[in-house]
MDAnalysis code that builds the backbone (N, CA, C; Angstrom):
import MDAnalysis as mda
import numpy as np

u = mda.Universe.empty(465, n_residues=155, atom_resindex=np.repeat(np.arange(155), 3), trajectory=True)
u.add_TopologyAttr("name", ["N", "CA", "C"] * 155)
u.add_TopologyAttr("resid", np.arange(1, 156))
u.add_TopologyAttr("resname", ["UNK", "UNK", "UNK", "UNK", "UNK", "UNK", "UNK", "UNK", "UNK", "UNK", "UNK", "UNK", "UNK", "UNK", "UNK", "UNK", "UNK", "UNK", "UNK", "UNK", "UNK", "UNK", "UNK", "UNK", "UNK", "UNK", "UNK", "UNK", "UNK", "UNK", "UNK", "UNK", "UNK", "UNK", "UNK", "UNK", "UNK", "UNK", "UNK", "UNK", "UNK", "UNK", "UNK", "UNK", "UNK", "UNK", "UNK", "UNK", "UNK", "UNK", "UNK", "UNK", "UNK", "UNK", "UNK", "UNK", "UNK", "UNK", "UNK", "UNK", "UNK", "UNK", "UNK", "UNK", "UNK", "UNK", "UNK", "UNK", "UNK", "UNK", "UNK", "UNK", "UNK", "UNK", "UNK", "UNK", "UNK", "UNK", "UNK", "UNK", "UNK", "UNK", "UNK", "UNK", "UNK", "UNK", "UNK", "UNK", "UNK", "UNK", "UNK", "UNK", "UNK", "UNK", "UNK", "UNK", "UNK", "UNK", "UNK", "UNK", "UNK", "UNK", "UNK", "UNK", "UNK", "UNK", "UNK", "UNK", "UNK", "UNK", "UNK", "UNK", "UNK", "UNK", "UNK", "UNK", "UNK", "UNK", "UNK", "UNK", "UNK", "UNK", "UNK", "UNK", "UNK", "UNK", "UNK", "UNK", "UNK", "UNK", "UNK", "UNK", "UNK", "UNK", "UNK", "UNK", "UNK", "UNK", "UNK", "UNK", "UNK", "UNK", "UNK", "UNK", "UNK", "UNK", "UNK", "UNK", "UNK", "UNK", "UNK", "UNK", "UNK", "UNK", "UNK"])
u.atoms.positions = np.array([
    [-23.700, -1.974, 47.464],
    [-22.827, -2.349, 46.363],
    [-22.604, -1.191, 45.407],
    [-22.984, 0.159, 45.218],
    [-23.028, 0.942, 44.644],
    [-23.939, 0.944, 43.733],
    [-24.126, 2.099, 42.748],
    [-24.557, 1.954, 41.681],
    [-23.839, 2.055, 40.415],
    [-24.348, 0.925, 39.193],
    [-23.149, 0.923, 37.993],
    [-24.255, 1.452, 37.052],
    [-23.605, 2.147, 36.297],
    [-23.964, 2.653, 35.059],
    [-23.847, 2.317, 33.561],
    [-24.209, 1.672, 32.993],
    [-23.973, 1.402, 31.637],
    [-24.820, 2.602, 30.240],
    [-23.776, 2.667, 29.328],
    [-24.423, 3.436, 28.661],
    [-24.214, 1.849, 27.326],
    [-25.327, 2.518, 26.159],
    [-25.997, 1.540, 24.955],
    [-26.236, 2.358, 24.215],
    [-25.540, 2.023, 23.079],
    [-25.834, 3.039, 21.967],
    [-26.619, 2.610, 20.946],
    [-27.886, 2.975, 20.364],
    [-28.824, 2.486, 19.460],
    [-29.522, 3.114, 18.087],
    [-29.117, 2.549, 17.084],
    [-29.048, 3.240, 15.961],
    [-30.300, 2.727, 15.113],
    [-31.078, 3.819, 15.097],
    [-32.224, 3.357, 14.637],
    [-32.497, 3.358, 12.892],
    [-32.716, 2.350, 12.020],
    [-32.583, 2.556, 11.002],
    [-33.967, 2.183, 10.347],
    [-34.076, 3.153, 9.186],
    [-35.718, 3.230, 8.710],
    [-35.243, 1.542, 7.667],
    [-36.525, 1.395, 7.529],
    [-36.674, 0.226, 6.321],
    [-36.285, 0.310, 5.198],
    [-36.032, 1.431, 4.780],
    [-35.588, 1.819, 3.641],
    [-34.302, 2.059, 3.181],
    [-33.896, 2.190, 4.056],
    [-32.131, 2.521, 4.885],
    [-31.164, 1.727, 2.993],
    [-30.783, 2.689, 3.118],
    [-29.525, 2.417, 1.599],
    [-28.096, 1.535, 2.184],
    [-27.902, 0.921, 1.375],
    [-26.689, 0.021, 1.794],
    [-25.619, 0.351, 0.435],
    [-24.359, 0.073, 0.599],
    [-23.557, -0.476, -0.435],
    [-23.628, -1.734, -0.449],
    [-23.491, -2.788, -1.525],
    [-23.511, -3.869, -1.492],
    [-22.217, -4.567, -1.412],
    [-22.367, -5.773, -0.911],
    [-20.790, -6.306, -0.494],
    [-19.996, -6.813, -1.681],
    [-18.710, -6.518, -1.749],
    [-17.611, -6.607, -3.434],
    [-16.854, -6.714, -2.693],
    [-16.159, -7.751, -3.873],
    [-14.605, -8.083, -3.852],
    [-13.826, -6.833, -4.542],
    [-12.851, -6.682, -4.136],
    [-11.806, -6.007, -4.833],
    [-10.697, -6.627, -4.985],
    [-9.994, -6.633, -5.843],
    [-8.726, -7.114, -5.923],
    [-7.535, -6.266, -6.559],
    [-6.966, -6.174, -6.607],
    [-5.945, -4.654, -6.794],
    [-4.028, -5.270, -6.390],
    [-3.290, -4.552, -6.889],
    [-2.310, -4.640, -6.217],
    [-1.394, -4.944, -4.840],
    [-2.529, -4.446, -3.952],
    [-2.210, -4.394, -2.626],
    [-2.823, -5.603, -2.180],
    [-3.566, -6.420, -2.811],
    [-4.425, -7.594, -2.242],
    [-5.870, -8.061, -2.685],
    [-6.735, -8.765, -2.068],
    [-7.700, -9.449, -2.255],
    [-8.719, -8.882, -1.147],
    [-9.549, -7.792, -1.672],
    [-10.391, -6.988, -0.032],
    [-11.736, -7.628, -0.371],
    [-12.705, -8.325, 0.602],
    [-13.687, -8.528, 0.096],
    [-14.697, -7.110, 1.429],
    [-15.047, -6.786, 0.464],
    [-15.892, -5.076, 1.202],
    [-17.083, -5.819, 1.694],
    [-17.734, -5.616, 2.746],
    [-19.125, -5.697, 3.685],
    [-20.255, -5.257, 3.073],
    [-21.275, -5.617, 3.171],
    [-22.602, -4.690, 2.886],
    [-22.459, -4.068, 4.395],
    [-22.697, -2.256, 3.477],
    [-22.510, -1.683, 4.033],
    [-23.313, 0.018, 4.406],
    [-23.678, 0.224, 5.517],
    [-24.854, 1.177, 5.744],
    [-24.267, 2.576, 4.746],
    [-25.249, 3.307, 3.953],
    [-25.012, 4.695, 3.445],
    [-24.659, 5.562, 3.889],
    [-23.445, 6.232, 3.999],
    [-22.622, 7.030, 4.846],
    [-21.754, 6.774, 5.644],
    [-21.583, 5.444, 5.509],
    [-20.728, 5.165, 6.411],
    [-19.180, 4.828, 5.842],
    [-18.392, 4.859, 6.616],
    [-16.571, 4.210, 5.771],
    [-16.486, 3.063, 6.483],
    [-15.790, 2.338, 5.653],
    [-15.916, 0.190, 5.707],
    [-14.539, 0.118, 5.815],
    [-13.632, -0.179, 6.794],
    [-12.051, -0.426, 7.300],
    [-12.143, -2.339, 7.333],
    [-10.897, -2.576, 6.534],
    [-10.583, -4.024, 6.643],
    [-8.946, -3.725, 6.980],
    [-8.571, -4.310, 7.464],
    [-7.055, -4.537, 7.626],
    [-6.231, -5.486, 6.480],
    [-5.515, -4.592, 6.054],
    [-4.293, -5.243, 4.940],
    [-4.331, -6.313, 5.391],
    [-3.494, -6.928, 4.842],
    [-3.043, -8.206, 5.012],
    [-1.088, -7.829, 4.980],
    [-0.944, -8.919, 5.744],
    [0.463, -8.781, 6.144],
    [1.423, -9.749, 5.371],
    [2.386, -8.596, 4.468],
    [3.609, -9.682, 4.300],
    [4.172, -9.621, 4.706],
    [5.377, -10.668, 4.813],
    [6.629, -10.739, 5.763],
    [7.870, -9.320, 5.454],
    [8.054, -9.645, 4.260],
    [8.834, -8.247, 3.884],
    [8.596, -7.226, 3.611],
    [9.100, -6.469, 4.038],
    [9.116, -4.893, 4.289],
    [7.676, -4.008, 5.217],
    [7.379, -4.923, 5.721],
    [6.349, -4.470, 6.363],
    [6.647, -3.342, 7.253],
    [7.647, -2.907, 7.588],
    [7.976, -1.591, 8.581],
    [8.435, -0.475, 8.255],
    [8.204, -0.656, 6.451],
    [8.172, 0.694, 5.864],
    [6.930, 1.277, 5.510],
    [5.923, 0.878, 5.665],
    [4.430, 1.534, 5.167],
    [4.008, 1.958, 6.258],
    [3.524, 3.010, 5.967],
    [2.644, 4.149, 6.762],
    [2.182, 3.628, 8.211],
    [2.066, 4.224, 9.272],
    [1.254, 2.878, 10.186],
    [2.261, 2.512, 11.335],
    [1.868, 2.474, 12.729],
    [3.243, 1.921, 13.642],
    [2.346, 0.825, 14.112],
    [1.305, 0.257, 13.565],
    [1.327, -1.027, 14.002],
    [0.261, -1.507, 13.226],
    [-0.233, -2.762, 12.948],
    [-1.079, -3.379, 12.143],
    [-2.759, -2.882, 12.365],
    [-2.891, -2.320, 13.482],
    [-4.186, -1.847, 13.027],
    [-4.682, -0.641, 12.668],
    [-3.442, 0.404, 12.256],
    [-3.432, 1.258, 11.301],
    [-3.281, 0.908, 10.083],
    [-2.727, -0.191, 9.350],
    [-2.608, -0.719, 8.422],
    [-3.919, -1.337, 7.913],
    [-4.904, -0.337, 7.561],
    [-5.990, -0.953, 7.028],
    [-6.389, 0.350, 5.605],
    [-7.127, -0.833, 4.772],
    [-7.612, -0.074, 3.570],
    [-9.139, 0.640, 4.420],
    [-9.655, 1.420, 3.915],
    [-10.967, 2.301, 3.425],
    [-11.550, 2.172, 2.832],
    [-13.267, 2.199, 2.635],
    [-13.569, 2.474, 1.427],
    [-15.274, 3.140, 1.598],
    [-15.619, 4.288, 1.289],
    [-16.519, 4.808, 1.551],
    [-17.773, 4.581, 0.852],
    [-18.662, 4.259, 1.618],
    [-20.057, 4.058, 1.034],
    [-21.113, 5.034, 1.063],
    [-21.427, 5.899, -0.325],
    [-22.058, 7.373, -0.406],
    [-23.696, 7.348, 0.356],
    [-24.038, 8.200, 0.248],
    [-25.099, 8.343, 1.151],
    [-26.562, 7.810, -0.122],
    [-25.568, 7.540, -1.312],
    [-26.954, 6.814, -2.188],
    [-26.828, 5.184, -2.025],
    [-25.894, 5.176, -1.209],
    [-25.308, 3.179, -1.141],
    [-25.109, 2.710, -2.264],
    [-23.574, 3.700, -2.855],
    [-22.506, 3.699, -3.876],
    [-21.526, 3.539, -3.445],
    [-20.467, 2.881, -3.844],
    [-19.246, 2.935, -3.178],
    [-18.768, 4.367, -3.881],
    [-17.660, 4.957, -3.325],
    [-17.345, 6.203, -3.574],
    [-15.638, 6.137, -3.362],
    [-15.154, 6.854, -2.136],
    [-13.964, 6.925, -2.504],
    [-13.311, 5.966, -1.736],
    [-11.895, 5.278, -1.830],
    [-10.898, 4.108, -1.302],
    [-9.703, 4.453, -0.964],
    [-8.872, 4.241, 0.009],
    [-7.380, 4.164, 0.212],
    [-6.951, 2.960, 0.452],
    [-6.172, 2.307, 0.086],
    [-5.313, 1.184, 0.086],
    [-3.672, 1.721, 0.296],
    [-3.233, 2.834, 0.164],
    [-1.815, 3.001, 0.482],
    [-1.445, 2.643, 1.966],
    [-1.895, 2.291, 2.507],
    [-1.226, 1.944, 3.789],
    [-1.015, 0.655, 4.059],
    [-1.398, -0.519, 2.801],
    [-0.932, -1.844, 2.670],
    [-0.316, -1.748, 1.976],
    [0.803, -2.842, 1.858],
    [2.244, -3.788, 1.484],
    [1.248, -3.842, -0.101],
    [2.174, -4.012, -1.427],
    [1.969, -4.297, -2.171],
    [1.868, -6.057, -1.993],
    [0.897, -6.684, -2.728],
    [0.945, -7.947, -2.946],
    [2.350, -9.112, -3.464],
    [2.788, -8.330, -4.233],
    [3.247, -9.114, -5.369],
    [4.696, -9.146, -4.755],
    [5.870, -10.059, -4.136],
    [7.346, -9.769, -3.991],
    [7.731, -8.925, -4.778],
    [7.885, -9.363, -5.722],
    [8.566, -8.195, -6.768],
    [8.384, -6.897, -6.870],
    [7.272, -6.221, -6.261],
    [6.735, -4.774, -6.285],
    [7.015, -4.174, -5.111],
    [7.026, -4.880, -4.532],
    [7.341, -5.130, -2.770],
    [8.940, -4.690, -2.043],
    [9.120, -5.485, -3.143],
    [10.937, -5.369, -2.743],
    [11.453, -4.206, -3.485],
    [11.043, -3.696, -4.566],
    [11.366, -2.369, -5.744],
    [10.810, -1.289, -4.776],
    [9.482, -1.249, -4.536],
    [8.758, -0.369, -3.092],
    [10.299, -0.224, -1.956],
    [11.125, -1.112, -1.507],
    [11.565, -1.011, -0.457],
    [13.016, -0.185, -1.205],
    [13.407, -0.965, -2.405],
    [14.411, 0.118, -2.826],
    [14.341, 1.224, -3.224],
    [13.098, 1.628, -3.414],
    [13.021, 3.126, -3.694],
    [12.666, 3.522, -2.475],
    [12.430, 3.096, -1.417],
    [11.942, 4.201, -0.562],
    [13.516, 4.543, 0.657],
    [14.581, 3.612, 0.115],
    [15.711, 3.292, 1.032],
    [16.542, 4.935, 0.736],
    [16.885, 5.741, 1.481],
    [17.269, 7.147, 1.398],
    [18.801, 6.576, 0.230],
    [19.285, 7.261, -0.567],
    [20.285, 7.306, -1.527],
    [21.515, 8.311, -0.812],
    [22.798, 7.873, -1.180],
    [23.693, 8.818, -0.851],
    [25.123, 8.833, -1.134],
    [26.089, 9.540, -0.825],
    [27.405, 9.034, -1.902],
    [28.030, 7.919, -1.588],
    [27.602, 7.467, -0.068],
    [28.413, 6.253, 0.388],
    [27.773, 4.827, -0.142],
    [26.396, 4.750, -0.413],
    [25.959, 3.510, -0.923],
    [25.006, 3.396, -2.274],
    [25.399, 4.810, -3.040],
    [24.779, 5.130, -4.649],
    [24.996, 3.382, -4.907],
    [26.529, 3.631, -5.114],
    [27.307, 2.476, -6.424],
    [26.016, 1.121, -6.040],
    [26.948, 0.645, -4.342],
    [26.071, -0.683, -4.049],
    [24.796, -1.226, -4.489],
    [24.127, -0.035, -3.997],
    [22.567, -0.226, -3.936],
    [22.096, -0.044, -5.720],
    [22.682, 0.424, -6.754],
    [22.687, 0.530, -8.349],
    [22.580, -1.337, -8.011],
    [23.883, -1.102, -7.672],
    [24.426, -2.908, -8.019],
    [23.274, -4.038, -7.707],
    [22.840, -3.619, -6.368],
    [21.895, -5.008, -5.926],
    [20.332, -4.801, -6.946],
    [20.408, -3.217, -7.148],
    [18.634, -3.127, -7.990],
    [19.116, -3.780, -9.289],
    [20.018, -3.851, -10.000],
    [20.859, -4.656, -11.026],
    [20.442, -5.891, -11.159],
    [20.821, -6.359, -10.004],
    [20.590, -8.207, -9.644],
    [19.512, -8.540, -9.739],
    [18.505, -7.465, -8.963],
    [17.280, -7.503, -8.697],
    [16.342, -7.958, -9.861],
    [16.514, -6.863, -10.542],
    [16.130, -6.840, -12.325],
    [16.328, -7.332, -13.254],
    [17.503, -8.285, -12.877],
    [17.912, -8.755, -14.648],
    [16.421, -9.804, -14.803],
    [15.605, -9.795, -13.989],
    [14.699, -10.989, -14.889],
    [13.345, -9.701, -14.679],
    [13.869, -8.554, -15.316],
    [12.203, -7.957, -15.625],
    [11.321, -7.957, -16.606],
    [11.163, -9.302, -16.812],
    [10.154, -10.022, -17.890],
    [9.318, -10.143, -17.001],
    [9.435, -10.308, -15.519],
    [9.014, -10.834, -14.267],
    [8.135, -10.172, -13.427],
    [8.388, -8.509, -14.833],
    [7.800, -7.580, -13.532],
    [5.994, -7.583, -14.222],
    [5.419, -7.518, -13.365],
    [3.566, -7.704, -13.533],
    [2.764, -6.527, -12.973],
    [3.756, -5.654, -12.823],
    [2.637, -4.848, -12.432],
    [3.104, -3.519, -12.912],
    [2.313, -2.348, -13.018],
    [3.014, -1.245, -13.840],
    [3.894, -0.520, -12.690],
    [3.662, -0.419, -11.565],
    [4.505, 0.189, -10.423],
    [6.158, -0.398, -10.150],
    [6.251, -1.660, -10.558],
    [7.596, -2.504, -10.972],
    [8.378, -1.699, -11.559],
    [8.132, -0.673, -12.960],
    [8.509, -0.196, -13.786],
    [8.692, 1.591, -13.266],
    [7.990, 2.127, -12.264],
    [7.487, 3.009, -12.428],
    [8.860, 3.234, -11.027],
    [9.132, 2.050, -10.136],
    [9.527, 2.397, -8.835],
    [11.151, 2.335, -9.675],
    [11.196, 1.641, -10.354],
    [12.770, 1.331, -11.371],
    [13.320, 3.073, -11.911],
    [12.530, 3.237, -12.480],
    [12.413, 4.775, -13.520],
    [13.099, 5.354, -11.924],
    [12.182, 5.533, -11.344],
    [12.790, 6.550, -9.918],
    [13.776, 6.470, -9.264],
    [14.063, 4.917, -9.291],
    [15.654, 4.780, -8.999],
    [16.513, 5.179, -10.238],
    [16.422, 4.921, -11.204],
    [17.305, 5.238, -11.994],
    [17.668, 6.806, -11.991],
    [16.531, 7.786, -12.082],
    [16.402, 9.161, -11.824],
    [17.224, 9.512, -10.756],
    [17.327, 8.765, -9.201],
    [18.068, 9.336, -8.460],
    [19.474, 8.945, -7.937],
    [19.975, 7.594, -9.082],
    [21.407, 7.699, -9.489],
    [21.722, 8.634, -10.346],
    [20.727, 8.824, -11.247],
    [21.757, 9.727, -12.069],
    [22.004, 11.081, -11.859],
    [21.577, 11.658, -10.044],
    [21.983, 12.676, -9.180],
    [23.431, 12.374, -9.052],
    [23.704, 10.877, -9.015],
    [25.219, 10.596, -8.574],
    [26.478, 10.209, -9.507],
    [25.874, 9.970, -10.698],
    [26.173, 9.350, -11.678],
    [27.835, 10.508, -12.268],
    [27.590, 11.272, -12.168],
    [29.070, 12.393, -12.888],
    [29.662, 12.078, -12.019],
    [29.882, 11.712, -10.235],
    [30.777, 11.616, -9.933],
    [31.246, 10.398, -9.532],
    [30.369, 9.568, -10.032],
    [31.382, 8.263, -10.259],
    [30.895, 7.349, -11.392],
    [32.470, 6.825, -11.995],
    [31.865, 6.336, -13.315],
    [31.589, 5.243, -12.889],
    [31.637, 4.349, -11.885],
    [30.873, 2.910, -11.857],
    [29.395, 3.092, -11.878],
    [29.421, 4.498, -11.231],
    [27.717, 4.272, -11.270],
    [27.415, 4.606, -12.717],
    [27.657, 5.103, -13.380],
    [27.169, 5.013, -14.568],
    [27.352, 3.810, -15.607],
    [28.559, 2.860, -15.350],
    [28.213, 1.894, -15.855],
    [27.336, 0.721, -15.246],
    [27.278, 0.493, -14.186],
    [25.940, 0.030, -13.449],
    [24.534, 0.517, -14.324],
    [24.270, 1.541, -14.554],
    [22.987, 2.154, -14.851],
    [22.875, 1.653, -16.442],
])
């Protein structure tokens, strides 16, 4: 019958062995609850998936789409990435997708127009990136803005 080979990998850990302890995070991008977790090691959870715009963030498929978060060799948490998940919130979500949509002379005016619609209820907006993704659109109409006056009355 031949012979099969298996290999087993075994990680021997002293009694003393440092952990990070297991935390919630909660943040913009979601609700991560972190593992207790061995010292030195990095702790991967997978985003969570919203329906919209999910095929603009970093990542060609969902199991690149995970946060980080490193646990120091004193069993501290240390450093985190979350940019490769969907913002939580629709509203941040959908501003995320209009700023990241390329700008140009054929659809400046339109796309002013729909972030327009978008916004008239930004009493609505809850998060500081709402404000921050707005500013940047506005910045890169007003690349377009001298040569057409709708876009400047849009803005």
């Amino acid at each position: 019958r031949g012979n099969n080979t298996r290999t087993v990998d075994i990680v021997v850990l002293e009694s003393s062995a440092q952990y990070c302890p297991p935390e919630r995070v909660v943040n913009n991008k979601g609700d991560f609850r972190w593992p207790r977790t061995l010292a030195g090691i990095t702790a991967y959870l997978l985003c969570t998936r919203y329906s919209a715009g999910s095929g603009i963030y970093p990542g060609n498929s969902q199991d690149e789409r995970r946060a980080w978060r490193r646990c120091d060799r004193g069993g501290y948490w240390a450093e985190e990435d979350y940019s490769r998940c969907q913002y939580a919130n629709d509203v941040t979500r959908v501003l995320y997708m209009f700023n990241q949509m390329p700008l140009n002379l054929t659809n400046a005016v339109a796309t002013a127009r729909q972030l327009l619609a978008y916004t008239v209820e930004a009493a609505n907006f809850s998060d500081k990136m709402d404000v921050i993704f707005v500013a940047e659109m506005i910045e890169k109409f007003g690349r377009f803005a001298e040569k057409y006056k709708e876009l400047g009355d849009v803005m």
